[in-house]
MOPAC internal coordinates of N, CA, C and O (Angstrom, degrees):
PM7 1SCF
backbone

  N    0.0000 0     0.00 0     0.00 0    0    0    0
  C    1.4476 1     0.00 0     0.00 0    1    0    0
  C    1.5264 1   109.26 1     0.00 0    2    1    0
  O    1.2310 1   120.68 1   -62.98 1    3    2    1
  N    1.4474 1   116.30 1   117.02 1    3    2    1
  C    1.3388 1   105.88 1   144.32 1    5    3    2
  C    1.2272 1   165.77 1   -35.23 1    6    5    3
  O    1.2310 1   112.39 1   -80.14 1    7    6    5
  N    1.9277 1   131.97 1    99.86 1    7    6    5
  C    1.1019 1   102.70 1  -147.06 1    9    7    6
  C    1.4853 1    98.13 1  -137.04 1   10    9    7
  O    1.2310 1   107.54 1   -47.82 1   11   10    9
  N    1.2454 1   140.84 1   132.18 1   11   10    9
  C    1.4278 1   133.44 1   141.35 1   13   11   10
  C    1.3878 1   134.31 1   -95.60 1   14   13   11
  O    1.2310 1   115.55 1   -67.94 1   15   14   13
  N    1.1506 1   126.06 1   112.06 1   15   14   13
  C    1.6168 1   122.34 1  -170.46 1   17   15   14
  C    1.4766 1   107.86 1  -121.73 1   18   17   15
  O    1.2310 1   129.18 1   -54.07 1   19   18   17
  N    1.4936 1    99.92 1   125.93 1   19   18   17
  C    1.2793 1    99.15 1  -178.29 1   21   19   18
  C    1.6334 1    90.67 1   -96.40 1   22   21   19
  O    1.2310 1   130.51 1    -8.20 1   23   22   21
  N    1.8034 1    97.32 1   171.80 1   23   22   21
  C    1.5122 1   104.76 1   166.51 1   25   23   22
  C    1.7113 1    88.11 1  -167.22 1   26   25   23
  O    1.2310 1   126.62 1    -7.00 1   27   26   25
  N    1.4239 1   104.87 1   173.00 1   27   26   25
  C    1.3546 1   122.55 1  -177.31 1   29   27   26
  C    1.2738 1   125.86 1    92.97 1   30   29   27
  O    1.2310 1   122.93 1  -168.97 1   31   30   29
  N    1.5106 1   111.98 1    11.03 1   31   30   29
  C    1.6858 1   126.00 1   159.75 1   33   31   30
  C    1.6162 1   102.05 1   -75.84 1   34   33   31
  O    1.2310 1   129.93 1   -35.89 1   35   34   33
  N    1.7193 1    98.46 1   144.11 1   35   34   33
  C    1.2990 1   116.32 1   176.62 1   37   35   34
  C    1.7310 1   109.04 1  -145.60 1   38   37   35
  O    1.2310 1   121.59 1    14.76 1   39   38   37
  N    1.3374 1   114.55 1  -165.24 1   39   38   37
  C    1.7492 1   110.61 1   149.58 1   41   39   38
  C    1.3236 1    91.46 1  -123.76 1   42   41   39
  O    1.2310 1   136.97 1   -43.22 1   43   42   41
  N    2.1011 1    84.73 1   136.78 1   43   42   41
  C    1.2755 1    99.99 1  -166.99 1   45   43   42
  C    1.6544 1    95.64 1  -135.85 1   46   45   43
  O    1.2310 1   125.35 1   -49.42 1   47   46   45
  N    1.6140 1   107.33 1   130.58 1   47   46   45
  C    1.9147 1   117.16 1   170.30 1   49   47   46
  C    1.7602 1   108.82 1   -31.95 1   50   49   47
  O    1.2310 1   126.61 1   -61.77 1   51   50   49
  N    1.7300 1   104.89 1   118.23 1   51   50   49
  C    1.4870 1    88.09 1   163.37 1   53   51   50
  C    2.0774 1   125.99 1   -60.38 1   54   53   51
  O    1.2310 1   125.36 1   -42.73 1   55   54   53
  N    1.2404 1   107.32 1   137.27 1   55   54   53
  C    1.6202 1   125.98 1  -153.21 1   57   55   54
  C    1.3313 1   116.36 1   103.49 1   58   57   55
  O    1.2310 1   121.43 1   175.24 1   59   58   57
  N    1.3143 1   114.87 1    -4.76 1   59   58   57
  C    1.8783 1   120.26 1  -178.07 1   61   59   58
  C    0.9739 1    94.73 1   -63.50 1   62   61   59
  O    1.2310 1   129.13 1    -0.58 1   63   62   61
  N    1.7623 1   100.01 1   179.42 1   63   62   61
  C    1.2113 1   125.73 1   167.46 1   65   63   62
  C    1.4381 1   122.22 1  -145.96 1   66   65   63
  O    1.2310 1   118.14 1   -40.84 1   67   66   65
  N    1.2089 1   121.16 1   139.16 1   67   66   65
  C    1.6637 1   115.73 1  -166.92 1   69   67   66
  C    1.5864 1    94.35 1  -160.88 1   70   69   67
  O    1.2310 1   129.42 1   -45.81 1   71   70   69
  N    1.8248 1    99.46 1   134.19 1   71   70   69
  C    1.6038 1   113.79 1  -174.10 1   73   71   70
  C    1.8970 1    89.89 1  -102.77 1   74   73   71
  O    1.2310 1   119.44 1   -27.33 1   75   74   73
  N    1.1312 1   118.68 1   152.67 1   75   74   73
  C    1.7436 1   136.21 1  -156.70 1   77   75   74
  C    1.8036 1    81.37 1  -131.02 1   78   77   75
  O    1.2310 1   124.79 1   -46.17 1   79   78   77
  N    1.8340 1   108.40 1   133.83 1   79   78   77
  C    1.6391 1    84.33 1   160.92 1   81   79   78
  C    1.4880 1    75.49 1  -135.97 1   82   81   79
  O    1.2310 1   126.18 1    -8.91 1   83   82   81
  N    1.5352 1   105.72 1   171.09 1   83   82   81
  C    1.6004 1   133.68 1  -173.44 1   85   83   82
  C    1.4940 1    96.00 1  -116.18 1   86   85   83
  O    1.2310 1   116.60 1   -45.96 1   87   86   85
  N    1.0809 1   124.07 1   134.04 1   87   86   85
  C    1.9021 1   122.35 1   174.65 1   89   87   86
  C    1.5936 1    94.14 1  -140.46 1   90   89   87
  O    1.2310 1   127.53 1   -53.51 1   91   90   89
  N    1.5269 1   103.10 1   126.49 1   91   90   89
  C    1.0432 1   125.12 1  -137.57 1   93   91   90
  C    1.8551 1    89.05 1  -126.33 1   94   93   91
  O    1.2310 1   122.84 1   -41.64 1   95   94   93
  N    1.2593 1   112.16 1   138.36 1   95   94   93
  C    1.6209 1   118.29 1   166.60 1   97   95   94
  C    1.8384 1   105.88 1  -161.09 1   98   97   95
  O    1.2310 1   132.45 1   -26.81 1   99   98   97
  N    1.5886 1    93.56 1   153.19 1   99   98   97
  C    1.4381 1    97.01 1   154.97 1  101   99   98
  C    1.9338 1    96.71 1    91.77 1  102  101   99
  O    1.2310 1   125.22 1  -149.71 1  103  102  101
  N    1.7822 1   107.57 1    30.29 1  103  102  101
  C    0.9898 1    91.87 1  -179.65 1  105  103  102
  C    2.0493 1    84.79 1   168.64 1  106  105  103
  O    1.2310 1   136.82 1   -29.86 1  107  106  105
  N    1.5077 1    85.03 1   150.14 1  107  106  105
  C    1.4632 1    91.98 1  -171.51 1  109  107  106
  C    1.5695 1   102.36 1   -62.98 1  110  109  107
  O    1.2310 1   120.17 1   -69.78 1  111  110  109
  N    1.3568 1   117.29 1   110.22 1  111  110  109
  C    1.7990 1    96.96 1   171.69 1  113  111  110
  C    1.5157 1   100.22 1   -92.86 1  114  113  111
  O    1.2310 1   105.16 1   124.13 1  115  114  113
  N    1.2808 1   145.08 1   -55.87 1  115  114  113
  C    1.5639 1   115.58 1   170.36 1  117  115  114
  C    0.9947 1   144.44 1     2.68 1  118  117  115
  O    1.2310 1   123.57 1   146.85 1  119  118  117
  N    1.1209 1   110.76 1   -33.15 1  119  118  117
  C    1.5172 1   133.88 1  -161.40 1  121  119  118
  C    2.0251 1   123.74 1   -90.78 1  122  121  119
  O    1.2310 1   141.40 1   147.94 1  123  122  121
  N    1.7391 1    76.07 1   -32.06 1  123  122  121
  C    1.5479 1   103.00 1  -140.13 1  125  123  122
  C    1.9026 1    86.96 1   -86.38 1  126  125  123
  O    1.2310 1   118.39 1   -12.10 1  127  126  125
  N    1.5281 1   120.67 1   167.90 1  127  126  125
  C    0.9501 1   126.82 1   108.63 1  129  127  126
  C    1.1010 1   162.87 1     7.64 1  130  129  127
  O    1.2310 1    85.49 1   -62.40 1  131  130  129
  N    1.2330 1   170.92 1   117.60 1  131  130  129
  C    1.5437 1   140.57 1   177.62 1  133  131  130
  C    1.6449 1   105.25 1  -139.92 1  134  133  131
  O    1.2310 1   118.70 1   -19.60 1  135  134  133
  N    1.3526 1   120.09 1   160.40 1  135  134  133
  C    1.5514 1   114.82 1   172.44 1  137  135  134
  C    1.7535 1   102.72 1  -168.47 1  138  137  135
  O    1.2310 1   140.58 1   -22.25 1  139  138  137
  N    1.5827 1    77.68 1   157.75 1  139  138  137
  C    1.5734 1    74.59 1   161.72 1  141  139  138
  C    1.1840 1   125.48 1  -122.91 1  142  141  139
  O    1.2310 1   106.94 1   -15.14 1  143  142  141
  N    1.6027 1   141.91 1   164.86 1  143  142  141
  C    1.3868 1   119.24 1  -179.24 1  145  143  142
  C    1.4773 1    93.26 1  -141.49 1  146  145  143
  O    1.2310 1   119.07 1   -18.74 1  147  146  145
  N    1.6127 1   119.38 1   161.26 1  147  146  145
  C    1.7012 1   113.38 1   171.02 1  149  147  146
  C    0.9202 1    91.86 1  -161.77 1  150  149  147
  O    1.2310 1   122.63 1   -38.90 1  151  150  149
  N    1.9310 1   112.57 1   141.10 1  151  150  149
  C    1.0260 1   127.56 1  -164.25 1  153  151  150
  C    1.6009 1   101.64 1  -122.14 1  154  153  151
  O    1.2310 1   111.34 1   -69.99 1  155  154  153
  N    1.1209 1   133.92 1   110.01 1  155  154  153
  C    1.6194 1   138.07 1   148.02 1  157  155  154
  C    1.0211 1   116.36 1    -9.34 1  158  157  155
  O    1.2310 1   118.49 1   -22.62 1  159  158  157
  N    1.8547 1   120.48 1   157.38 1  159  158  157
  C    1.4983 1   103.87 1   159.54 1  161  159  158
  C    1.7995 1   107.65 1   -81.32 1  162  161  159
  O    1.2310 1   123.40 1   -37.55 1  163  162  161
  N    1.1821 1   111.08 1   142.45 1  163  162  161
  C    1.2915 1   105.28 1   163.25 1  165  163  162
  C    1.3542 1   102.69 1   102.05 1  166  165  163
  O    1.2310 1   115.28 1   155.25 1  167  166  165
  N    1.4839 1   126.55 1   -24.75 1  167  166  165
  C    1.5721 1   132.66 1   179.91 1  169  167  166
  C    1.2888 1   111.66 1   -95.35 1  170  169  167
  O    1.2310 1   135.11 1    -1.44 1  171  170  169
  N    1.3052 1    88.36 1   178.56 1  171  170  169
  C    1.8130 1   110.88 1  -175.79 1  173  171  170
  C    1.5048 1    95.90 1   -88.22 1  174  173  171
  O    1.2310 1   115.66 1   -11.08 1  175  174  173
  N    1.3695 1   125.84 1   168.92 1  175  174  173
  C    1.4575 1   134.67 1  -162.96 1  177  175  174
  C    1.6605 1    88.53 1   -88.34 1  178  177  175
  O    1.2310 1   110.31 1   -19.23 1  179  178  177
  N    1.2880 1   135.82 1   160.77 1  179  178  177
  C    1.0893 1   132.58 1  -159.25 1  181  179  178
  C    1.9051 1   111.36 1  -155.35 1  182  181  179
  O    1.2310 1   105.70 1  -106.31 1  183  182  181
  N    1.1092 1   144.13 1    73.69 1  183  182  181
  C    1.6218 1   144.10 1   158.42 1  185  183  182
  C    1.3717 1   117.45 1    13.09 1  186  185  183
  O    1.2310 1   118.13 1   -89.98 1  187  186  185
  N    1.6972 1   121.16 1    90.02 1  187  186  185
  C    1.4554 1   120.94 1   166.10 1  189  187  186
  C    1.0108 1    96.30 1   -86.82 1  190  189  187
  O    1.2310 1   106.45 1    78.13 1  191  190  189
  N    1.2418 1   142.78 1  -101.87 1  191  190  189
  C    1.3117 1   146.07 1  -146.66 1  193  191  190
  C    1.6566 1   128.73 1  -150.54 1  194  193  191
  O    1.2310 1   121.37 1   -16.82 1  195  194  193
  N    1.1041 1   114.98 1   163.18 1  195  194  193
  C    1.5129 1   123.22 1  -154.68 1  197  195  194
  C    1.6683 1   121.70 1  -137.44 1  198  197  195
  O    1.2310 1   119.90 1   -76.17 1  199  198  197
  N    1.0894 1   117.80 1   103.83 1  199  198  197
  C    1.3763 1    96.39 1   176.28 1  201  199  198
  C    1.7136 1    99.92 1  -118.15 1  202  201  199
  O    1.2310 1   128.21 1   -10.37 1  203  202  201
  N    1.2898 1   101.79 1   169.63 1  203  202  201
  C    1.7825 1   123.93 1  -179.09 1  205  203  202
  C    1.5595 1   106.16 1   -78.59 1  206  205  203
  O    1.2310 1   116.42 1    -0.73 1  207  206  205
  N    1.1919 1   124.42 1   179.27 1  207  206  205
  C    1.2937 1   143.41 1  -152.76 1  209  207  206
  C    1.7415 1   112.85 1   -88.87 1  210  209  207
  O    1.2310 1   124.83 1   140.52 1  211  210  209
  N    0.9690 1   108.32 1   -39.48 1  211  210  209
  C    1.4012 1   118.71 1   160.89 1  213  211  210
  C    1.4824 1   118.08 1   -92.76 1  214  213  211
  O    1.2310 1   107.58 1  -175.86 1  215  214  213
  N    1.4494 1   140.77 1     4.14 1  215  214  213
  C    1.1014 1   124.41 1  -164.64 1  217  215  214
  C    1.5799 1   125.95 1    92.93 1  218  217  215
  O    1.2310 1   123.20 1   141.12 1  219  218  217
  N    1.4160 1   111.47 1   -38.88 1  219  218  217
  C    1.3866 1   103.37 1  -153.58 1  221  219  218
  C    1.9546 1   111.46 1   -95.68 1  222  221  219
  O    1.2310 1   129.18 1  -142.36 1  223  222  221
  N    1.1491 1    99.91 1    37.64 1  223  222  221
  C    1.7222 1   100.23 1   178.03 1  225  223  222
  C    1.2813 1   101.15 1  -173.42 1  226  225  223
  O    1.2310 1   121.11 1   -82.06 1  227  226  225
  N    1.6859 1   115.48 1    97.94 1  227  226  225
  C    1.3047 1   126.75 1   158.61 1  229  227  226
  C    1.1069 1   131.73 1   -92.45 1  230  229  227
  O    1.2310 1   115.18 1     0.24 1  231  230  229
  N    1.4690 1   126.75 1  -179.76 1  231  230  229
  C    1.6122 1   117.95 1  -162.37 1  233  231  230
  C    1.9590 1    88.41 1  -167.10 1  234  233  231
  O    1.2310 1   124.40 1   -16.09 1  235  234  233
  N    1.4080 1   109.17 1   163.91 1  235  234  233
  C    1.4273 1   110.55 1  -157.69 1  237  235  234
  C    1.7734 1    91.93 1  -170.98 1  238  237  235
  O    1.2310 1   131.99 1   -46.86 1  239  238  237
  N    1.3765 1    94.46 1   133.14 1  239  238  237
  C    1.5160 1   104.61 1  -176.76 1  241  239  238
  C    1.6346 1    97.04 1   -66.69 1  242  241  239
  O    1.2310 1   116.31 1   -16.78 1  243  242  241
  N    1.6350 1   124.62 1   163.22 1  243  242  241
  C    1.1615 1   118.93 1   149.52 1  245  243  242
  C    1.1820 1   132.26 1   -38.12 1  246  245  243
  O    1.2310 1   117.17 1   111.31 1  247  246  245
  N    1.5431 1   122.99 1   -68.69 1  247  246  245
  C    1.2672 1   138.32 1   178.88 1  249  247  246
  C    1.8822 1   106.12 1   -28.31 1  250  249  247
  O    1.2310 1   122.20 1   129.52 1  251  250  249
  N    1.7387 1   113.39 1   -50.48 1  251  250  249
  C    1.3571 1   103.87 1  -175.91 1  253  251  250
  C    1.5949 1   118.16 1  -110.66 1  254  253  251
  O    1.2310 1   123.19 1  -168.92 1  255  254  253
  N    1.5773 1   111.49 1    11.08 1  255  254  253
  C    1.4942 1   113.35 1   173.16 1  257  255  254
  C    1.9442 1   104.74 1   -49.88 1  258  257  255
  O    1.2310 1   130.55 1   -40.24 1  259  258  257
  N    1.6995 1    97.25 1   139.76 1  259  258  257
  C    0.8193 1    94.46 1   154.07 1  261  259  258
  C    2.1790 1   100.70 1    95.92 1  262  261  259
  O    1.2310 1   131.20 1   129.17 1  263  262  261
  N    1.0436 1    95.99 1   -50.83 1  263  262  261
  C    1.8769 1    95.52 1   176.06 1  265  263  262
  C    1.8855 1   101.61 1  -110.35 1  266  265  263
  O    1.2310 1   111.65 1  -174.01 1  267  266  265
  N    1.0566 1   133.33 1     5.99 1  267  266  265
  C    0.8394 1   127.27 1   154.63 1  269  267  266
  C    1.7995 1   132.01 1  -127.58 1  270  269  267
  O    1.2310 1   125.03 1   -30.88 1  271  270  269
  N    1.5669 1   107.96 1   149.12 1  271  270  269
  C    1.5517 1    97.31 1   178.85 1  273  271  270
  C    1.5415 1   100.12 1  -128.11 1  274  273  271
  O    1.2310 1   122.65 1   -37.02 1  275  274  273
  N    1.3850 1   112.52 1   142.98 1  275  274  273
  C    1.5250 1   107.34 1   161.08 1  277  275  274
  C    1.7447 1   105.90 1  -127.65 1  278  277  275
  O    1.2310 1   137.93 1   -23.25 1  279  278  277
  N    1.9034 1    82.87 1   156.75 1  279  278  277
  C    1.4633 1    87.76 1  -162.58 1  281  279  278
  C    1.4128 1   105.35 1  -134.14 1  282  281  279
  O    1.2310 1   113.77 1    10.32 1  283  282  281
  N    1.4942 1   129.40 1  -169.68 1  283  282  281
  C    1.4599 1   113.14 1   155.96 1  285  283  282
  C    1.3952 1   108.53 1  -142.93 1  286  285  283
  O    1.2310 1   114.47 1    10.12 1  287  286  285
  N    1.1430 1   128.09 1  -169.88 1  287  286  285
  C    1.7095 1   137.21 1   146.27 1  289  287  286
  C    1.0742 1    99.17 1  -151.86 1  290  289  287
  O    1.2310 1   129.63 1   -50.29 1  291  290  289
  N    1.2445 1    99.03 1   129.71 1  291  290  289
  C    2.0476 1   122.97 1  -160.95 1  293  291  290
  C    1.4145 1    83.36 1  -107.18 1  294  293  291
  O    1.2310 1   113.69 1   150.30 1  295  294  293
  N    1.4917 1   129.54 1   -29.70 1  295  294  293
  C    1.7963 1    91.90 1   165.67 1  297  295  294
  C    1.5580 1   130.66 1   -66.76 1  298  297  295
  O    1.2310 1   124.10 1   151.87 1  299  298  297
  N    1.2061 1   109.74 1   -28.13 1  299  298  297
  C    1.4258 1   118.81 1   177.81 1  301  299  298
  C    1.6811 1   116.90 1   -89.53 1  302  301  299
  O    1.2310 1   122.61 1  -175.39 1  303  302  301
  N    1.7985 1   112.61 1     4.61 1  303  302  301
  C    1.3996 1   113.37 1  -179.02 1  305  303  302
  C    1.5211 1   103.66 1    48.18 1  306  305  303
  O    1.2310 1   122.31 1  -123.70 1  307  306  305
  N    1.3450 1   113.18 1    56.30 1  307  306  305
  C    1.4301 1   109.05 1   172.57 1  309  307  306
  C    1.1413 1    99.93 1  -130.52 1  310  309  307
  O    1.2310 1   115.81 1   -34.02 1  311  310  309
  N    1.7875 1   125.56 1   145.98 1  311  310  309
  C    1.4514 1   118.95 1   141.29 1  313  311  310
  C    1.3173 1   114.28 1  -115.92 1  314  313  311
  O    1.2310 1   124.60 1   -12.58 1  315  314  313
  N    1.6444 1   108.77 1   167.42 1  315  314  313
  C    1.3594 1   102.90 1  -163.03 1  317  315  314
  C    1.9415 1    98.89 1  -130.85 1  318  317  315
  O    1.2310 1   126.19 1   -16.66 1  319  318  317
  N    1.3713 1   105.70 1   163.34 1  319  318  317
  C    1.8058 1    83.03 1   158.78 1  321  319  318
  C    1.5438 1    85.26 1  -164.53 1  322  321  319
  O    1.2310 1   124.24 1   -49.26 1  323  322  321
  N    1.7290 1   109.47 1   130.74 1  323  322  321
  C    1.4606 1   121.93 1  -174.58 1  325  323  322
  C    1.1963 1   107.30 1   -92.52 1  326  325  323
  O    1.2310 1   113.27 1   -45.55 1  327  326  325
  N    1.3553 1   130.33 1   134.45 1  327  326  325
  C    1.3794 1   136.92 1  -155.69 1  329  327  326
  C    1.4560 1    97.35 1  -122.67 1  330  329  327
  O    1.2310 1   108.42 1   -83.11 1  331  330  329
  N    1.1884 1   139.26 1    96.89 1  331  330  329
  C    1.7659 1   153.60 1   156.71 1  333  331  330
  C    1.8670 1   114.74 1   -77.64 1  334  333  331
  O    1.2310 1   129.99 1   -31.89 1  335  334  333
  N    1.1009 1    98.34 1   148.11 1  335  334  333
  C    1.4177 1   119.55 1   174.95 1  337  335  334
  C    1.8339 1   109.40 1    29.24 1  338  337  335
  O    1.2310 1   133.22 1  -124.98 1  339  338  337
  N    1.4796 1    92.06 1    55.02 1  339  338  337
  C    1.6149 1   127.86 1   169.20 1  341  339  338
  C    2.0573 1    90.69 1   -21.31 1  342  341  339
  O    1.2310 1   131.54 1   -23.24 1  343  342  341
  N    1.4709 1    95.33 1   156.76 1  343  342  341
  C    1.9210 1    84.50 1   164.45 1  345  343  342
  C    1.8810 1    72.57 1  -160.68 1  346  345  343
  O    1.2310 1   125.60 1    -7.20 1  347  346  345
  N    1.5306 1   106.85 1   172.80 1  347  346  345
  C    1.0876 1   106.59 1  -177.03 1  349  347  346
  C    1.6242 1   142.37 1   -80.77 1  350  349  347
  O    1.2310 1   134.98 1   164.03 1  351  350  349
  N    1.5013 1    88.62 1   -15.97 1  351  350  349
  C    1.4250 1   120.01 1   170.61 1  353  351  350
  C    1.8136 1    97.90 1   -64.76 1  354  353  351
  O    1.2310 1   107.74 1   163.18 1  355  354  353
  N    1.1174 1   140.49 1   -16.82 1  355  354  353
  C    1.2600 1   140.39 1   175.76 1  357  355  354
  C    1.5564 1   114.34 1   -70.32 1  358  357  355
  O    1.2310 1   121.08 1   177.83 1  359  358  357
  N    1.4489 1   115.54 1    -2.17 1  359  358  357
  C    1.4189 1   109.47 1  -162.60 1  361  359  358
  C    1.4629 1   109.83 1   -89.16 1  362  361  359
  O    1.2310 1   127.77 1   -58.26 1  363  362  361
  N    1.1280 1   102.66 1   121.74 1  363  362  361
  C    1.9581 1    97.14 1  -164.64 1  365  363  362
  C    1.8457 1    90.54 1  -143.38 1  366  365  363
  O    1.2310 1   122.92 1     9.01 1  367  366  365
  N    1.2998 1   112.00 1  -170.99 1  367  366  365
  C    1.2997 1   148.92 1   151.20 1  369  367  366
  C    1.7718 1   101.90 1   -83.54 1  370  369  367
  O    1.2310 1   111.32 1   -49.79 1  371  370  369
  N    1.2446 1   133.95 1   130.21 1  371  370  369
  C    1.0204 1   131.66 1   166.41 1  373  371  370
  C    1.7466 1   116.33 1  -130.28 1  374  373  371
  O    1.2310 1   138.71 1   -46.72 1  375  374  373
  N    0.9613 1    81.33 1   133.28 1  375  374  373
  C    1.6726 1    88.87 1  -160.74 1  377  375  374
  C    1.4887 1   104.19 1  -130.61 1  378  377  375
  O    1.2310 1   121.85 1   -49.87 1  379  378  377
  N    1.7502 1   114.06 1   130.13 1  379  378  377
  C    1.4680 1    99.03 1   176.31 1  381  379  378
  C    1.6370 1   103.91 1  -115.39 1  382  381  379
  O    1.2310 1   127.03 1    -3.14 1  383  382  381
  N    1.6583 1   104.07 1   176.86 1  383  382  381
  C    1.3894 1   109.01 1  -159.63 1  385  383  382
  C    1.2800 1   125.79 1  -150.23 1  386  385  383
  O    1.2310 1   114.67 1   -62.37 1  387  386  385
  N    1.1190 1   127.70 1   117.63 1  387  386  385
  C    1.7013 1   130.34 1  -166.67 1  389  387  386
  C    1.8636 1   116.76 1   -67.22 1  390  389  387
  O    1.2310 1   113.18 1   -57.89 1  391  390  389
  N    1.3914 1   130.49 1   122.11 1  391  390  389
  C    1.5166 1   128.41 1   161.57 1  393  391  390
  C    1.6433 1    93.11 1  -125.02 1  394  393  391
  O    1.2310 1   137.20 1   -44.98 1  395  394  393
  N    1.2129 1    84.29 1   135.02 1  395  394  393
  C    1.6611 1   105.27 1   149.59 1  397  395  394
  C    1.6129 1   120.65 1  -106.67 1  398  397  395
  O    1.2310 1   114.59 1  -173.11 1  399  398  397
  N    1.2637 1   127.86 1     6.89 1  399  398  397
  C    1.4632 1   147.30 1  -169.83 1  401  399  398
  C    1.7597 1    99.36 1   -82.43 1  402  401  399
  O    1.2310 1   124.70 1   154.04 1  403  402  401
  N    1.8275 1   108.57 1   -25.96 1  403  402  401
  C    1.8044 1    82.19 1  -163.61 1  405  403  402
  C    1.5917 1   121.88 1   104.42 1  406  405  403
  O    1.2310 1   130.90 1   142.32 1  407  406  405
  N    1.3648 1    96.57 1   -37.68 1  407  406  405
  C    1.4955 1   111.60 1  -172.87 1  409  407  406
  C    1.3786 1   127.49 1   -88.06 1  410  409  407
  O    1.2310 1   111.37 1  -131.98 1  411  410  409
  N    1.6858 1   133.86 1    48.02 1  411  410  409
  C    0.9899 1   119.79 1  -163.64 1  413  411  410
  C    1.5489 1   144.50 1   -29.04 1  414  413  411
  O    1.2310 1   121.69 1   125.39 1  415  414  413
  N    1.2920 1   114.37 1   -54.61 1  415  414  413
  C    1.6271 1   145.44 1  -142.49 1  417  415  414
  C    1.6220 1   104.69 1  -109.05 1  418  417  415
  O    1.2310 1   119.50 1   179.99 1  419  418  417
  N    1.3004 1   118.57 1    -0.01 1  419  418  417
  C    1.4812 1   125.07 1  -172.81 1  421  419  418
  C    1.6968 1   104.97 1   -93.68 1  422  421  419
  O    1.2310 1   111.83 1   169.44 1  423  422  421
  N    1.4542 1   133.01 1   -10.56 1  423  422  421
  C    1.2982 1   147.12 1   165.41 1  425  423  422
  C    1.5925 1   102.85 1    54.24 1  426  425  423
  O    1.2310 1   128.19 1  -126.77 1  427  426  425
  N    1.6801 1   101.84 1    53.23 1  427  426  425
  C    1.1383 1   116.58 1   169.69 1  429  427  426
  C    1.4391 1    99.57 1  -147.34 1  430  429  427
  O    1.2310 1   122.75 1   -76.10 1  431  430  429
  N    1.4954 1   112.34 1   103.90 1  431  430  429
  C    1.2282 1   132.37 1   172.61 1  433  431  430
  C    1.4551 1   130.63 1  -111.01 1  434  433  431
  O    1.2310 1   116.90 1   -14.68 1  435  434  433
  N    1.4483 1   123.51 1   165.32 1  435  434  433
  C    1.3460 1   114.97 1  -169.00 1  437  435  434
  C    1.3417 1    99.43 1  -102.91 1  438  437  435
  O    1.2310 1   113.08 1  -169.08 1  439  438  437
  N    1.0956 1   130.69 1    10.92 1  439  438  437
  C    1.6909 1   129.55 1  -169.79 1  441  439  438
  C    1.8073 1   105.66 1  -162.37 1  442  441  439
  O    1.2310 1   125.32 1   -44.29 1  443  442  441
  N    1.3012 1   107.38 1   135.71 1  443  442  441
  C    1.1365 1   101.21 1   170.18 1  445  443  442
  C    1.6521 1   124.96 1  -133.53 1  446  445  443
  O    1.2310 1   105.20 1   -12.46 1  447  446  445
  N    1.1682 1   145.01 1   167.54 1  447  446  445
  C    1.4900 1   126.58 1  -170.56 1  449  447  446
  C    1.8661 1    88.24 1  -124.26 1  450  449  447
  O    1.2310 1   123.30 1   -10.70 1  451  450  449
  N    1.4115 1   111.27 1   169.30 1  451  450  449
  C    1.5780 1   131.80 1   177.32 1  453  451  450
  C    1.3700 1   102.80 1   -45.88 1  454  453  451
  O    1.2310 1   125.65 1   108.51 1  455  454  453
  N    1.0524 1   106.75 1   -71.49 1  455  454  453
  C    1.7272 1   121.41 1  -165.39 1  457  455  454
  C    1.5551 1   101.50 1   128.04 1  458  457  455
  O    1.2310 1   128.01 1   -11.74 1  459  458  457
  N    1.4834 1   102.18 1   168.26 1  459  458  457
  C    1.3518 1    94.36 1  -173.91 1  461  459  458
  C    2.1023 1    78.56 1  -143.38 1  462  461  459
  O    1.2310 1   122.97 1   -18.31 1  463  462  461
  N    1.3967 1   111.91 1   161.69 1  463  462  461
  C    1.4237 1    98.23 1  -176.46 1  465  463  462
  C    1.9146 1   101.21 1  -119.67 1  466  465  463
  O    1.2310 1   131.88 1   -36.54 1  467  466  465
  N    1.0873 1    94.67 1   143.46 1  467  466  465
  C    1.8708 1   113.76 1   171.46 1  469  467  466
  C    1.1310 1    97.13 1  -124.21 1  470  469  467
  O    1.2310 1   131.82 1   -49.34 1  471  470  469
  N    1.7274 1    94.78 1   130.66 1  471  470  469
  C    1.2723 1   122.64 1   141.97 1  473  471  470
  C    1.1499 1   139.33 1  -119.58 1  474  473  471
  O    1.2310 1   118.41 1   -52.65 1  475  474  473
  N    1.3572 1   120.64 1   127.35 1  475  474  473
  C    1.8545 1   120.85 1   168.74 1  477  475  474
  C    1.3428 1   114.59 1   -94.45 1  478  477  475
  O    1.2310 1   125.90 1   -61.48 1  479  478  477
  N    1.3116 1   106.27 1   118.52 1  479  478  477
  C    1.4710 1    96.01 1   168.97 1  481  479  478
  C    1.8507 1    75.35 1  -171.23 1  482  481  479
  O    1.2310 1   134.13 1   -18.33 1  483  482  481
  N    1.7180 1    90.28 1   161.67 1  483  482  481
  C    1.1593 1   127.92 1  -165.77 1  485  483  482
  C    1.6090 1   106.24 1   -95.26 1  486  485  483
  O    1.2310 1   120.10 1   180.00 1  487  486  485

């Protein structure tokens, strides 16, 4: 069975910091893709960030260039993405998501995880 589970959402002080990991089974993750996506209350699901199959070429929406990094270790089928200088507009559902297509940012994936929820607020 296919599975992505995120965990490591909390409410967190805007200036926090909180790392999100995705643990991944039931499917080659080496191989794969990776991304993240988070959806607002009340919004449409929205493109954080993306990395490639090995690690070595990431990509990051505007909104979080720069305070966030995502990463992985394909031995442990994990991805990760470290979240710095939190602001409140960050408070979403975050959910990560498997392509093998190439295509990060099109929020059409072949795998998807629960979500896990962040909050900033003071």
């Amino acid at each position: 069975e296919v599975q992505l589970v995120e965990s490591g959402g909390c409410l967190v002080q805007p200036g926090g910091s909180l790392r999100l990991s995705c643990a991944a089974s039931g499917f080659t993750f080496g191989t794969s893709d990776m991304v993240w996506v988070r959806q607002a209350r009340g919004k449409g699901p929205a493109w954080v960030s993306g990395i490639n199959s090995d690690g070595t070429s990431t990509y990051y929406a505007d909104s979080v260039s720069g305070r966030f990094t995502i990463s992985r270790d394909n031995a442990k089928n994990t991805l990760y993405l470290q979240m710095n200088s939190l602001k409140p507009e960050d408070t979403a559902v975050y959910y990560c998501a498997a392509t093998f297509n190439g295509r990060l940012r099109q929020l059409v994936y072949d795998y998807w995880g629960q979500g896990t929820q962040v909050t900033v607020s003071s």
